[in-house]
C-alpha positions, 0 to 999 in steps of 0.5 A, spaced: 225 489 668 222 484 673 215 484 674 212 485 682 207 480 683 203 482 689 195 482 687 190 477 691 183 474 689 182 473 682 190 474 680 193 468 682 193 462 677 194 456 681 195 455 688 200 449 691 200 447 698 203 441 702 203 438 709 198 441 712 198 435 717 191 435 720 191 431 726 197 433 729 196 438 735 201 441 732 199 443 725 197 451 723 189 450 720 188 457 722 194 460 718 192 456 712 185 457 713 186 465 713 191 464 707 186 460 703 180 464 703 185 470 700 184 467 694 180 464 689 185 460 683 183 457 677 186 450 681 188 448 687 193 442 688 194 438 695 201 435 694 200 430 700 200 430 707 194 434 708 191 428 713 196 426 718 194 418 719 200 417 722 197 421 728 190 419 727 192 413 728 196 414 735 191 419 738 185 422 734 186 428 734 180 433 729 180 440 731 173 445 728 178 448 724 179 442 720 171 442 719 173 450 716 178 448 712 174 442 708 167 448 708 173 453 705 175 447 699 167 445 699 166 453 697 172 454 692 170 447 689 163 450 688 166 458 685 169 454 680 177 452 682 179 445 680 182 442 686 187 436 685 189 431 691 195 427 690 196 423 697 203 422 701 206 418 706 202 420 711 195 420 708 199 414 704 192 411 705 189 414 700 192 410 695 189 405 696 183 405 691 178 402 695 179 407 701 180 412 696 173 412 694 170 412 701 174 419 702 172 421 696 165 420 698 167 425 704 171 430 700 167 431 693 170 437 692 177 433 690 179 429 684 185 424 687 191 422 683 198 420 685 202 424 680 199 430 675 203 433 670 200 441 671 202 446 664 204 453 666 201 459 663 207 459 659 206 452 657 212 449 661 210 441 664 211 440 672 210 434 675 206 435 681 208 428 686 209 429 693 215 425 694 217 421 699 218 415 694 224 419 692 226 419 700 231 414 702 229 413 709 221 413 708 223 407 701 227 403 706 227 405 713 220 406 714 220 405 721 225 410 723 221 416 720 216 414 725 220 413 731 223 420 730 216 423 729 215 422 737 221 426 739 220 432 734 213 432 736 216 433 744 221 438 740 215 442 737 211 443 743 218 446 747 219 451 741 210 452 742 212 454 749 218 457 748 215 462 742 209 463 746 213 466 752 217 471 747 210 473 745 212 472 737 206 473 733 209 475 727 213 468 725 212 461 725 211 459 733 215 453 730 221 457 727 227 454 731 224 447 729 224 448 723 231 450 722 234 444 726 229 440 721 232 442 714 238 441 717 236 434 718 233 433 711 239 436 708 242 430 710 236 426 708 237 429 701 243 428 700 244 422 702 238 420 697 239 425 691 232 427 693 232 434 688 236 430 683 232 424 683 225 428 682 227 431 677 230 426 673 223 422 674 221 429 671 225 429 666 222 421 664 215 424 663 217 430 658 217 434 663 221 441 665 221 441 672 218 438 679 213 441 684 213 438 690 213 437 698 215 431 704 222 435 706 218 441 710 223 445 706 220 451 703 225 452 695 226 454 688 232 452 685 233 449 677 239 445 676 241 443 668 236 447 666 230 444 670 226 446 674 226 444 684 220 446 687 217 445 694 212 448 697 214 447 704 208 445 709 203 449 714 206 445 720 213 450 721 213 454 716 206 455 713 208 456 706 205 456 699 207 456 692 204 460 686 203 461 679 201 467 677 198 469 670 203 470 666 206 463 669 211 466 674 212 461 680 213 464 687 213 461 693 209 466 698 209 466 707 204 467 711 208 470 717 210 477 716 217 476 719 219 470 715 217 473 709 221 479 710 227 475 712 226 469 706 222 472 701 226 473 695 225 478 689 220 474 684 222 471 677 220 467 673 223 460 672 227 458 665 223 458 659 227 453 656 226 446 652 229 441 657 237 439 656 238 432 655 243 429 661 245 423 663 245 421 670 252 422 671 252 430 670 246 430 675 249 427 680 255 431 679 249 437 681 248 435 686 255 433 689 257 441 690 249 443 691 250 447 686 244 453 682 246 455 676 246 463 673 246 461 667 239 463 666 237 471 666 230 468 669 231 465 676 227 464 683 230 461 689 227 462 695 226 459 702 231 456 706 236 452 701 
């Protein structure tokens, strides 16, 4: 029997969230705001991309709720919470170790590191790294992600309105953005074997699985035995992962209707010793886009 998790507060293990895009006009502080004071992990992860600076720099853009979000961490800091920054394209900035240490002066609460390797409370390793080092577009075609930012910026306003006029409160206003952008991004995946790559990286490090953000593409999938995490964003899904104490993982939703239409059933992902593969049968994964159901205990969730 699958245990329901459904317990707020002290209960939960480990919080994960991703993309939040602070600077941009259209991120979601507020949401992520009411979603992080609902609970006081053991440790916070940060996966990147919580600072636009590609916007920051087109238009300074700093909301009050920003200044909220930073006094909610500084809070969390001080009960005890252990919280990881681990920069991405977007605060890319941030690793750089000079500036690094200038930000850090201003969020003490916050220990910055690329990569981390965070264990499980049934001692399963994930490598946590954002993951646009494993983005075809952003390795080699930098400039083309930042070009299309401007469209889609212009796309998210029109579903903002759009939403707005049907008086949607109980979904994401950028809903409708965030389908076309996973469509996007599955050709981006596909094209750089992006699940397969991080977790090949994973499986270098000793390591049973990967958490990770970048794509805006909320999942739990495994493949060959290891385990996909994305956390997904607070831009057009408004999305975290968690782990409870037992060590199960599940991705959770901040809107009512998203979570009653995406939201699975949550088990646990495998507890099993990482199966040695070489890079052909990952490959061959990632050509039919498969998930395996070969493992009694599986999660998936999210628009895959």
């Amino acid at each position: 029997m699958l245990a329901h998790h459904g317990g707020m507060g002290h209960d939960v293990r480990t919080l994960f969230i991703s993309d939040a895009h602070l600077g941009n006009k259209h991120a979601q502080p507020r949401p992520l705001l009411e979603f992080l004071e609902r609970y006081t992990p053991e440790s916070l992860y940060i996966v990147g991309d919580f600072i636009d600076g590609w916007q920051l720099k087109r238009s300074f853009h700093w909301l009050p709720e920003y200044n909220g979000l930073l006094t909610r961490l500084a809070e969390l800091s001080e009960s005890g919470t252990d919280i990881i920054y681990l920069p991405g394209n977007h605060d890319e900035f941030l690793r750089c170790e000079s500036l690094r240490k200038l930000i850090a002066a201003a969020m003490p609460f916050a220990r910055f590191v690329d990569e981390d390797v965070f264990e499980t409370a049934d001692q399963r390793r994930f490598l946590v790294t954002h993951g646009d080092r494993f983005d075809v577009v952003e390795r080699s075609a930098q400039w083309l992600s930042k070009s299309v930012a401007g469209i889609y910026n212009a796309l998210l306003s029109c579903n903002w309105y759009w939403s707005r006029a049907r008086r949607r409160t109980t979904m994401s206003p950028y809903q409708a953005c965030a389908f076309i952008k996973d469509q996007v991004k599955g050709v981006v995946r596909f094209l750089s074997s992006f699940e397969n790559a991080l977790l090949q990286h994973a499986r270098h490090h000793n390591c049973e699985g990967v958490i990770c953000g970048h794509i805006h593409s909320p999942a739990i999938l495994t493949r060959n035995g290891m385990t996909y995490c994305n956390t997904g964003d607070w831009v057009e899904n408004c999305t975290a992962l968690i782990e409870w104490p037992d060590g199960t993982l599940q991705l959770k939703y901040f809107y009512p209707d998203d979570r009653r239409q995406f939201e699975q059933i949550v088990i646990s992902p495998p507890r099993r010793p990482v199966i040695d593969c070489d890079e052909s049968s990952v490959g061959l994964l990632d050509h039919n886009m498969g998930v395996t159901t070969d493992v009694p205990e599986l999660a998936i969730a999210g628009r895959i």
